[in-house]
C-alpha positions in Angstrom: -70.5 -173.0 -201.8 -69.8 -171.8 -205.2 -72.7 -169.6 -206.4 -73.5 -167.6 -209.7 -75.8 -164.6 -209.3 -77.1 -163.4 -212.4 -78.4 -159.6 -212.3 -76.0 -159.1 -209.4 -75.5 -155.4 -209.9 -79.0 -154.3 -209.4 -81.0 -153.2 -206.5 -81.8 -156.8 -205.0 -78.5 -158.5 -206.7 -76.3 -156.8 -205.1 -77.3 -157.1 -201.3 -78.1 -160.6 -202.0 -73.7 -161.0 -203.2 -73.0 -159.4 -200.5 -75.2 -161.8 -198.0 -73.9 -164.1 -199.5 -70.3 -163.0 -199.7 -70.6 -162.7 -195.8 -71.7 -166.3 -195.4 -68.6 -167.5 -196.9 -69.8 -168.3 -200.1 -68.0 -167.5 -203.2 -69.4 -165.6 -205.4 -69.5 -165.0 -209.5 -71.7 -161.8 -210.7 -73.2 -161.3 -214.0 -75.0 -158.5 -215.0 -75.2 -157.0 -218.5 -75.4 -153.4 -217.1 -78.6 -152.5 -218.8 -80.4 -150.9 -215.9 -78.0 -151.0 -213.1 -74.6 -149.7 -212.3 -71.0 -151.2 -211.1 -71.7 -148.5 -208.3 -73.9 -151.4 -206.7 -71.0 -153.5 -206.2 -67.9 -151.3 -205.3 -68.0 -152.0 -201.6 -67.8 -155.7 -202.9 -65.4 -155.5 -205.5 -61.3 -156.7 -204.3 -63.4 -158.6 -202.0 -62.0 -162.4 -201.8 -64.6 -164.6 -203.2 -65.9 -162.7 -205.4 -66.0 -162.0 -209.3 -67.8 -159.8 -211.7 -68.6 -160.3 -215.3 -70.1 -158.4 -217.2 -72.6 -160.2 -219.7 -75.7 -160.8 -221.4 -77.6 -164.4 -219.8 -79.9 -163.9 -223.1 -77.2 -164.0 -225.2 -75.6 -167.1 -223.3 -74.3 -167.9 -220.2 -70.5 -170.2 -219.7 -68.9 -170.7 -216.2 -65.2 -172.8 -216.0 -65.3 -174.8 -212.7 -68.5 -176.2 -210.5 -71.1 -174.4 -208.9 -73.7 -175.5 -206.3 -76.3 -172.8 -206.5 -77.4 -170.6 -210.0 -79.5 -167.6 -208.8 -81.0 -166.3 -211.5 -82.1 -162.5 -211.3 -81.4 -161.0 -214.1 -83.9 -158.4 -215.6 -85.0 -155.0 -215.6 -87.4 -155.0 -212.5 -89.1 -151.3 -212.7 -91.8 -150.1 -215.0 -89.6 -147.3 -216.6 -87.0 -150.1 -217.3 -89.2 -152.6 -218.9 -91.2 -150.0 -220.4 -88.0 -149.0 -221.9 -86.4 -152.0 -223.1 -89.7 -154.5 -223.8 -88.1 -156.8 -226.1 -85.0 -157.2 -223.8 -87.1 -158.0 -220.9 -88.6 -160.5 -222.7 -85.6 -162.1 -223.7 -84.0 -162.3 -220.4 -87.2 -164.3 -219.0 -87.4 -166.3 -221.8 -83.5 -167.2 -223.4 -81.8 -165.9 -220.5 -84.0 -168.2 -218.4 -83.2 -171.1 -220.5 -79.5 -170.4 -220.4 -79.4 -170.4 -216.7 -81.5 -173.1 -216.0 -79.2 -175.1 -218.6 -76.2 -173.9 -216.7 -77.6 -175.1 -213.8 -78.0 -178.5 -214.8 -74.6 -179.1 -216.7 -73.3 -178.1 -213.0 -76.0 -180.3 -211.6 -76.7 -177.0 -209.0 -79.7 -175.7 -207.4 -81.3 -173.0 -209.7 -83.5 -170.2 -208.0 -85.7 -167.9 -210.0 -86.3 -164.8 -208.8 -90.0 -164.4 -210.3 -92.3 -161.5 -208.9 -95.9 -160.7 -207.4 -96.2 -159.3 -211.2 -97.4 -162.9 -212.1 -100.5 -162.0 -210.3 -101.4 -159.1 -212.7 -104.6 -156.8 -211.2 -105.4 -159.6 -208.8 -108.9 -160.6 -208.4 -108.1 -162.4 -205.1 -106.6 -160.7 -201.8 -104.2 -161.4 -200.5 -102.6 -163.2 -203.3 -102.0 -167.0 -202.1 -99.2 -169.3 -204.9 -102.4 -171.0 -206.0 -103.7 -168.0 -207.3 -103.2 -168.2 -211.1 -103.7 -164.5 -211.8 -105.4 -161.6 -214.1 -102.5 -160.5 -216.2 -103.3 -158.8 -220.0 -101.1 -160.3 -222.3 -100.9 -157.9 -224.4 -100.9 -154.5 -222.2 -97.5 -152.4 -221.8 -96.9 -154.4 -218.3 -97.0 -157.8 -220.5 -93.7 -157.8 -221.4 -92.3 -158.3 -217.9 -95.4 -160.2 -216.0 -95.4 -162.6 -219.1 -91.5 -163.2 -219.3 -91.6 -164.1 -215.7 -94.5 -166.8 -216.3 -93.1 -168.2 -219.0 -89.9 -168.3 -216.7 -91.9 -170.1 -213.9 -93.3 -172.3 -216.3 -89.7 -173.1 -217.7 -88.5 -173.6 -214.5 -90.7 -176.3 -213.4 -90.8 -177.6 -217.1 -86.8 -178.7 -215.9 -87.9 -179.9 -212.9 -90.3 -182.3 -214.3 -88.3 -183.2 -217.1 -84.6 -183.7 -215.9 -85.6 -183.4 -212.2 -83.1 -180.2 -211.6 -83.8 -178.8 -208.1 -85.3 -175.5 -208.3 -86.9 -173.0 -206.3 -89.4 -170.0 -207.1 -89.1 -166.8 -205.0 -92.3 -164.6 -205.8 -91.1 -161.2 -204.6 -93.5 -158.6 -203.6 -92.7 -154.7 -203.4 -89.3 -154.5 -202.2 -87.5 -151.1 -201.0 -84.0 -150.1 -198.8 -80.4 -148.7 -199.6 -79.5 -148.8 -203.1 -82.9 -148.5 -204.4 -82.4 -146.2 -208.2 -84.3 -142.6 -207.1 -85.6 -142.4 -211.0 -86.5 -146.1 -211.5 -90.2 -145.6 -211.0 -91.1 -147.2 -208.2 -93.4 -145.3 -205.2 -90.8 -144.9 -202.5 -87.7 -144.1 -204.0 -89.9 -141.5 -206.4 -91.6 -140.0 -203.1 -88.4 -139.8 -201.2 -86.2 -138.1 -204.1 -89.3 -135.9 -204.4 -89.9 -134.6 -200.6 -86.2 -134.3 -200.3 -86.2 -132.3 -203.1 -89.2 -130.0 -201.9 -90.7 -131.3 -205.4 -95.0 -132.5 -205.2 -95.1 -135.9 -204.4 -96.7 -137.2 -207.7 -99.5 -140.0 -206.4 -101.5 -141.9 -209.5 -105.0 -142.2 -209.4 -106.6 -141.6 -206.5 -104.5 -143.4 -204.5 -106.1 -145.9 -203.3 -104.6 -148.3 -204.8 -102.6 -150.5 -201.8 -98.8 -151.9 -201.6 -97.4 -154.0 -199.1 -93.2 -153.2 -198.9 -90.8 -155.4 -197.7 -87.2 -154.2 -196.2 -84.7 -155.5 -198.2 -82.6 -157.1 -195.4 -85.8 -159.3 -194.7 -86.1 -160.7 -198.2 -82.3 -161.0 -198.4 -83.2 -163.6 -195.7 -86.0 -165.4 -197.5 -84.1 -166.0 -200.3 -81.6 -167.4 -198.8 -83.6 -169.9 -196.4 -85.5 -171.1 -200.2 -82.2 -171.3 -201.9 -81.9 -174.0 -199.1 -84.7 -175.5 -198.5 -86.5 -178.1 -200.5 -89.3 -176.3 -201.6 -90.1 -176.4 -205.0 -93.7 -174.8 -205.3 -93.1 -170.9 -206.1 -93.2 -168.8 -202.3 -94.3 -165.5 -201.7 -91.7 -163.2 -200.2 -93.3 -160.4 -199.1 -94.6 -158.5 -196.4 -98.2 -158.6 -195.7 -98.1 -155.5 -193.9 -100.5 -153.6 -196.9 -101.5 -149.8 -197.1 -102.5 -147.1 -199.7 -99.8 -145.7 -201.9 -101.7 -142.2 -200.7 -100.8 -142.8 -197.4 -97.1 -143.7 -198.1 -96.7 -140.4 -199.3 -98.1 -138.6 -196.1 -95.7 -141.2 -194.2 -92.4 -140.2 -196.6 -93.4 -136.6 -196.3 -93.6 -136.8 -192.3 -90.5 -139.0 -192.2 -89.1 -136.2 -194.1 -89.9 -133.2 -193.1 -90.9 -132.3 -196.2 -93.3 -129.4 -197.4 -94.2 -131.2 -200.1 -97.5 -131.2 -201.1 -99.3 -134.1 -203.0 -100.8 -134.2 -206.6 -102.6 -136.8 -208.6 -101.6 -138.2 -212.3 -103.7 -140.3 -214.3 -103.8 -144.3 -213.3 -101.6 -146.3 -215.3 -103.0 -148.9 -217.7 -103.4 -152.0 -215.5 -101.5 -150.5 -212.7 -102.9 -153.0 -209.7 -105.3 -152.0 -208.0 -104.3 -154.3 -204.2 -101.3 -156.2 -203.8 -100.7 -157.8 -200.5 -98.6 -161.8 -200.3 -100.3 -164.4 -198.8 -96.8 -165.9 -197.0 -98.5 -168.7 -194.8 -96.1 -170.7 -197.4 -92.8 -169.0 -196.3 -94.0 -169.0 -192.5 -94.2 -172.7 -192.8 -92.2 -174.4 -195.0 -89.2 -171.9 -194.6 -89.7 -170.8 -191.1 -89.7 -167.0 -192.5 -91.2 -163.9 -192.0 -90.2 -159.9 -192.1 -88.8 -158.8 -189.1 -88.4 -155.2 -190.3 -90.9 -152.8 -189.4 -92.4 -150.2 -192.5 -91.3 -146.7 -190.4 -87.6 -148.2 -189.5 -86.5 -149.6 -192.8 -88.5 -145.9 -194.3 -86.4 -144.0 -191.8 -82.9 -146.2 -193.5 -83.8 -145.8 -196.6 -84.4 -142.1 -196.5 -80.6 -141.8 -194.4 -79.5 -143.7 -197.2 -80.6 -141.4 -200.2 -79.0 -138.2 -197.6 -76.2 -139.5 -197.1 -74.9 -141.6 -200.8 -73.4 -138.8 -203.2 -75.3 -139.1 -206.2 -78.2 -140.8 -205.1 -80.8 -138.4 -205.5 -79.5 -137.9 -209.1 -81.7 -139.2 -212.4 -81.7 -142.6 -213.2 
């Protein structure tokens, strides 16, 4: 197939190019290079099949010849990033949305939105099932990106109702492997540039607030099963393996072999308190679950950060 990955060049983006790129897909990448680097795609890039451009989806979004699929994942994904650039975040769920969805359906393709457990704000139901409807403030700092991907869920199915476009709804849950930025903000990639560094481990709160993380070679292969299937009703992707942030940082230090120690910072406004997916959806309807276990794709990720030049560095 001919496919168009927006947001191709970030963390998710670019394994899911070069999945695809090894199925035998060809592949167009757009990325406006906010928040991510070309770095992502070097090992990709001379590859045949496969194209970069850079470019801004809010701003528009063109493509000469047919596509089949429109995979739309463009945005900045961490808090530091949206925290950072709140009204482009916004406008990537909202216009850039729009302009892929209308790509989409000029090429009459498949369009996938890559939407987020985000949507279920600081749940008041656990696990989270795609019925839940959430507890999101609309007006906190986190607003600006659980809010633009609503809106993009709800403009999602608004084209499915309206011009009957096939579309699909990944909600991804924590996700973490090779590639991961070590100053994005996110708990592992903070805890393993920090016990690799010798640095405290810096844990919010109390820490016992829970994740559940998902290898990224497991939802690599949930998307791609959706992007297939028929299922229009959003999915978790996710894996409901859940435990306390606290205790990922005594696994990362152990992992390790840090002598880090562990201190506490204040809790972040409307930082979630639980977060684990509900994924009887994907088990049934896409025949999909994660196969990778917490301490093996921890122990990858960690060889990953020794061994990449540079990727221990800021940012």
């Amino acid at each position: 197939m001919r496919i168009l990955v927006t947001g191709g060049a970030g963390f998710i983006g670019s394994h899911l190019c070069e999945l695809l790129l090894a199925q035998g897909h060809e592949v167009t990448c757009v990325d406006s290079l906010l928040t991510a680097g070309k770095g992502n795609l070097e090992h990709l890039t001379g590859r045949p099949g496969f194209s970069f451009r850079q470019g801004d989806v809010s701003a528009g979004l063109r493509h000469r010849g047919p596509l089949e699929q429109v995979l739309h994942l463009a945005s900045p994904a961490s808090p530091v990033d949206y925290y950072r650039y709140p009204v482009e975040t916004l406008m990537v769920g909202s216009y850039g949305t729009h302009h892929a969805l209308e790509l989409a359906r000029s090429k009459g393709a498949v369009f996938l939105l890559t939407s987020t457990s985000e949507v279920y704000g600081d749940p008041q139901e656990h696990p989270q099932r795609e019925e839940y409807w959430g507890n999101v403030n609309p007006v906190g700092p986190r607003s600006v990106y659980d809010e633009a991907k609503r809106y993009a869920e709800a403009v999602t199915m608004a084209y499915h109702r309206a011009y009957g476009l096939p579309t699909r709804i990944a909600r991804i849950f924590n996700t973490y492997g090779p590639r991961l930025r070590a100053g994005d903000g996110r708990a592992i990639p903070n805890f393993i540039r920090q016990a690799l560094a010798g640095e405290p481990l810096t844990v919010y709160g109390d820490g016992s607030q829970t994740r559940s993380f998902c290898y990224v070679a497991d939802l690599m292969q949930g998307l791609s099963r959706l992007a297939l299937s028929e299922v229009v009703e959003p999915v978790n992707l996710g894996n409901p393996q859940e435990m306390t942030v606290l205790e990922l940082a005594q696994k990362i230090i152990a992992l390790t072999g840090s002598q880090s120690v562990i201190v506490h910072q204040p809790l972040p406004q409307d930082d979630p308190k639980v977060r684990r997916p509900d994924i009887t959806r994907a088990l049934q309807r896409l025949g999909w679950e994660p196969a990778t276990g917490l301490e093996e794709g921890l122990r990858e990720t960690i060889r990953w950060f020794r061994e990449t030049p540079g990727a221990l560095g800021p940012g």
